[in-house]
C-alpha positions in Angstrom: 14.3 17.4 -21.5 13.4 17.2 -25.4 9.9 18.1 -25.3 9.4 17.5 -28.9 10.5 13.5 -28.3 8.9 13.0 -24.9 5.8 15.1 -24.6 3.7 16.3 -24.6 2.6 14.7 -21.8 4.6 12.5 -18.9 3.2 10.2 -16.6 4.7 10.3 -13.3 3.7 7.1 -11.8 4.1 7.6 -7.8 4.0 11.1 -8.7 3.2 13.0 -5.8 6.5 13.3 -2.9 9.8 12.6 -2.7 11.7 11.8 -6.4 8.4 11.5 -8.3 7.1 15.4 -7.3 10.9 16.3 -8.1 10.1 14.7 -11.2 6.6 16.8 -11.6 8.1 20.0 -10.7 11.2 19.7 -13.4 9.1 18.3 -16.3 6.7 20.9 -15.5 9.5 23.5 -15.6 10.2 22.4 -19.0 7.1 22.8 -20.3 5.0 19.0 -20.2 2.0 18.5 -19.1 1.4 16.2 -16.6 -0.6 13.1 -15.5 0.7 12.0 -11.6 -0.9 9.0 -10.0 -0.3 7.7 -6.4 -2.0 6.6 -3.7 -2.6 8.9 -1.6 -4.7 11.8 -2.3 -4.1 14.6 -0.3 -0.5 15.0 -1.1 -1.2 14.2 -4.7 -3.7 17.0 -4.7 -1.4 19.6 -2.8 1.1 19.3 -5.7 -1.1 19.4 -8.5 -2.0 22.7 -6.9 1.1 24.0 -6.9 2.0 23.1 -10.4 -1.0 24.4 -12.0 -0.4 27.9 -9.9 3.0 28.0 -11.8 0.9 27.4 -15.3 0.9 23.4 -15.5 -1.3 21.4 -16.7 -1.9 18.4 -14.3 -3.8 16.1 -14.7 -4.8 13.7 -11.2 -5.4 9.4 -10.4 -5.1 8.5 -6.9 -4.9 4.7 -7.5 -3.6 1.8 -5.3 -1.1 0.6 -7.7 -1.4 -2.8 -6.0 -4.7 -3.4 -6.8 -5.4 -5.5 -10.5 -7.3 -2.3 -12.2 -4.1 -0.1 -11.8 -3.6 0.3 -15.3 -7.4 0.8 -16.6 -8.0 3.4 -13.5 -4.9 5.6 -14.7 -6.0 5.0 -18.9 -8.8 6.5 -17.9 -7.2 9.8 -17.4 -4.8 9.2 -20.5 -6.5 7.5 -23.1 -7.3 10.9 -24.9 -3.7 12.0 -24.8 -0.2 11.4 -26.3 2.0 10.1 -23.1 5.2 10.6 -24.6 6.8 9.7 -21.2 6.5 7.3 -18.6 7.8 7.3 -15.4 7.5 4.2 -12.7 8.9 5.5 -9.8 6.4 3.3 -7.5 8.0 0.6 -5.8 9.2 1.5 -1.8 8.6 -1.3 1.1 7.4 -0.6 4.7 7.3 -4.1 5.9 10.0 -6.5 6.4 9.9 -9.7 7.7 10.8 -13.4 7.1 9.5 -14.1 4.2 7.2 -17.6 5.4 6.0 -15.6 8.3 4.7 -12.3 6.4 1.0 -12.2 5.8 0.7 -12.6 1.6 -0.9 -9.4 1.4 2.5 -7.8 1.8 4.8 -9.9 -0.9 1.8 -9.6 -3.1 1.6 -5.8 -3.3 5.5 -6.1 -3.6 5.1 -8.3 -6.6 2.1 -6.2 -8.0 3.6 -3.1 -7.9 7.0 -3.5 -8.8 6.9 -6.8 -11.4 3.3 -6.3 -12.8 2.8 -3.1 -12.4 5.8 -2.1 -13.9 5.5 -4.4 -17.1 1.6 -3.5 -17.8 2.4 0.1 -17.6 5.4 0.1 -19.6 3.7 -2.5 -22.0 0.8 -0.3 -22.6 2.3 3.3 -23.1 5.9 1.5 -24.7 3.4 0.3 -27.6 1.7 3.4 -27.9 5.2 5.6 -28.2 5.9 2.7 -30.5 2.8 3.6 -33.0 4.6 7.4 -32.9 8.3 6.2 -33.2 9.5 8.0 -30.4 9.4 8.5 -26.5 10.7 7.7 -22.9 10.8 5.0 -20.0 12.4 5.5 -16.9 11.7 2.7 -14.2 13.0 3.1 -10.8 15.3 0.5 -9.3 17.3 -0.2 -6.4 20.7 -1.1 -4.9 19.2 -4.2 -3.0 18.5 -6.0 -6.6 22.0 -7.0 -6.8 21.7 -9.0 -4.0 19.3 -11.3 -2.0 19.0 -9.8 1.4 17.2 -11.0 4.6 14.0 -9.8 5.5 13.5 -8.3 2.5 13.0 -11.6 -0.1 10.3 -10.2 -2.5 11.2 -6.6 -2.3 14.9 -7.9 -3.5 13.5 -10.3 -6.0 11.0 -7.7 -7.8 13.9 -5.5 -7.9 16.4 -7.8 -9.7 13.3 -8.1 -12.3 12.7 -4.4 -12.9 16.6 -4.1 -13.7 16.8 -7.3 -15.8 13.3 -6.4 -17.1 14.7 -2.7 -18.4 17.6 -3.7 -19.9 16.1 -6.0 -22.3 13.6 -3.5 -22.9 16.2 -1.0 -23.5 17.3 -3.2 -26.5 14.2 -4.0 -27.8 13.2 -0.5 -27.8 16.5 1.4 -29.0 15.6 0.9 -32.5 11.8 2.4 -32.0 13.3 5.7 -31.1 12.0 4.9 -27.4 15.0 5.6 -24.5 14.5 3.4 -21.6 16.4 3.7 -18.6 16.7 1.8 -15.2 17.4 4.5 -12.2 19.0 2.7 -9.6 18.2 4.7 -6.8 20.5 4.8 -3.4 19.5 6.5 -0.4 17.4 9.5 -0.6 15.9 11.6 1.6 12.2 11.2 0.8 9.4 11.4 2.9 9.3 7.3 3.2 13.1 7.0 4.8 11.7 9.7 7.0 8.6 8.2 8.3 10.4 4.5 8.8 13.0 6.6 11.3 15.6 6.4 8.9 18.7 9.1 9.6 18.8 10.9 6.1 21.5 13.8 6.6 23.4 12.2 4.7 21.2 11.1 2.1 20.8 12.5 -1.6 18.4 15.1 -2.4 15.4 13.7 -4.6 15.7 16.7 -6.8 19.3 15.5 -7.8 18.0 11.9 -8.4 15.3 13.4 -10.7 17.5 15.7 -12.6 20.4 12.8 -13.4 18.1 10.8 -14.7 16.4 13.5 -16.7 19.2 14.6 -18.1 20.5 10.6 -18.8 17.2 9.0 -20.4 19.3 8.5 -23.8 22.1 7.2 -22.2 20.1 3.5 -20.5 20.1 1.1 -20.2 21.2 1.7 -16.1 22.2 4.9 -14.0 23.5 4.1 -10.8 23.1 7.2 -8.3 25.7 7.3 -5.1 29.0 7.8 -7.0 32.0 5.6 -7.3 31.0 3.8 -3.8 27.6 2.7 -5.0 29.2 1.6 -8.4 31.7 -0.3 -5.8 28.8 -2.1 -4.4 26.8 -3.1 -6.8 30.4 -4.6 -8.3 30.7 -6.6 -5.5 27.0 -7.6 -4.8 27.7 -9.0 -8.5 30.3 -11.3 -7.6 29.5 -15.1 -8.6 31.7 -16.8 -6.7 31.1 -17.1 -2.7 27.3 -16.1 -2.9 26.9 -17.6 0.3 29.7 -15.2 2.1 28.1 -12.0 0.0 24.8 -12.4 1.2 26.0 -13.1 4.8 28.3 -10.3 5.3 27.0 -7.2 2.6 23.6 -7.7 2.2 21.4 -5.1 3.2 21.4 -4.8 6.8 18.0 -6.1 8.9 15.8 -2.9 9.6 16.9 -2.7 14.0 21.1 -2.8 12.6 20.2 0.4 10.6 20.9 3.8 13.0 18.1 5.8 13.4 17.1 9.4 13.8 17.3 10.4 17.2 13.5 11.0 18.7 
C-alpha cells in the first residue's frame, strides 16, 4: 500500500476480527495508523493491543453502526486527523427469515448498516480526501447481490446497492485522485461463518481477502474473490432472461440446506 496516497491514517470500519483485523494487521505492517471501530469491545480492544505492541498507532470506537449517530460517534475520534483511507467492511447478517414475518428491527439494521451507513461514511471521508486530491475507498460486498434470494430480502437488496452504489462512485471519484473499489467477498472463514455453524474448511483465509484487495484498490471499480467459479456465478446470477427460474434454482440456499460443522 502507497502510504503517501492513502495515509496516514485508515479507518477500518468493522475493524476488529475476521477480514477487517486482517486489514488492521497489514495496513499496520505497512506503516498507517489506525482508527478501527466495531461493535463490540473486547475483541476490538484485544487487537488494538496487539498492534500497538508491534509499534501502531491505534486509535479505538466501539459503535453500533446501526444506530443513527454512527458517523458523529466515529468523527469524534477522526476529526483531528487526515483519514486517507476508508474501509467499510461492516455489513454480515445473523437472522434470516421471511421478510413480512421478521421483527423491523432486523431489516432496519440491515438497511442502516450496509445502505446508510455505507453512503454517510464514504460521503464524509470521500469529501474530505476530495479537499486533499487523493485517497482510498474499499466497501465490502457480497455474492448474494446479484441475486434476490429467499430469506434473506434486505440483506440481498442492501447488497445490490453497495455494489451499484461503488461503481458510480468509482467514476465520480477517478478523476479526484480517490480509488474506490467494491470487494465482493465469497466465503471466508471469519469468526461470524463460525459462530452461525457454518463448515469453513474450505473457505478462504481473511488475510488473503484483505491482501487482494489491498494490493487491487487502483484497479475498482469491483474485485470478485473465489476465482473463475465465483466469476461463473455472479455471470449467471446476472442473467436477464428467466429471472424467475434463477432465483428458484441458484439463489442462495435457505440457512437448514447449508451443511454444517459437525458438533
Amino acid at each position: 500500500m502507497d502510504l503517501a496516497k492513502y495515509g496516514p491514517w485508515a479507518l477500518v470500519i468493522g475493524g476488529s476480527e475476521g477480514v477487517g483485523a486482517a486489514y488492521a494487521r497489514k495496513l499496520a505492517a505497512a506503516g498507517f495508523r489506525l482508527v478501527l471501530a466495531a461493535r463490540k469491545p473486547e475483541p476490538l480492544e484485544a487487537l488494538a493491543a496487539e498492534l500497538r505492541a508491534a509499534g501502531a498507532e491505534v486509535r479505538t470506537v466501539p459503535v453500533d453502526l446501526a444506530r443513527a449517530d454512527a458517523l458523529d460517534r466515529v468523527r469524534a475520534a477522526t476529526d483531528d486527523i487526515a483519514v486517507g483511507l476508508l474501509i467499510y467492511n461492516a455489513g454480515a447478517n445473523d437472522t434470516r427469515g421471511n421478510f413480512v414475518e421478521l421483527d423491523p428491527q432486523v431489516y432496519r439494521s440491515v438497511i442502516a448498516i450496509t445502505v446508510v451507513g455505507q453512503a454517510e461514511f464514504a460521503r464524509h471521508y470521500g469529501a474530505l480526501m476530495q479537499a486533499r486530491g487523493r485517497g482510498g475507498i474499499i466497501l465490502s460486498g457480497s455474492l448474494s447481490s446479484f441475486l434476490g434470494s429467499a430469506t434473506l430480502a434486505a440483506y440481498t437488496g442492501a447488497k445490490a446497492f453497495s455494489r451499484i452504489f461503488t461503481e458510480a462512485l468509482w467514476a465520480e471519484c477517478k478523476p479526484m485522485g480517490i480509488d474506490v473499489l467494491h470487494n465482493v467477498i465469497g466465503f471466508t472463514d471469519t469468526p461470524a461463518m463460525r459462530r452461525l455453524g457454518m463448515d469453513t474448511s474450505s473457505a478462504q483465509p481473511p488475510e488473503d481477502v484483505a491482501q487482494e484487495a489491498l494490493d487491487n484498490i487502483a484497479n475498482g471499480p469491483l474485485l470478485l474473490h473465489g476465482g473463475q467459479q465465483a466469476r461463473d456465478l455472479a455471470t449467471q446470477r446476472s442473467r436477464l432472461d428467466d429471472r424467475a427460474g434463477l432465483i428458484a434454482t441458484i439463489a442462495t440456499p435457505r440457512r437448514e440446506d447449508i451443511p454444517r460443522t459437525k458438533a
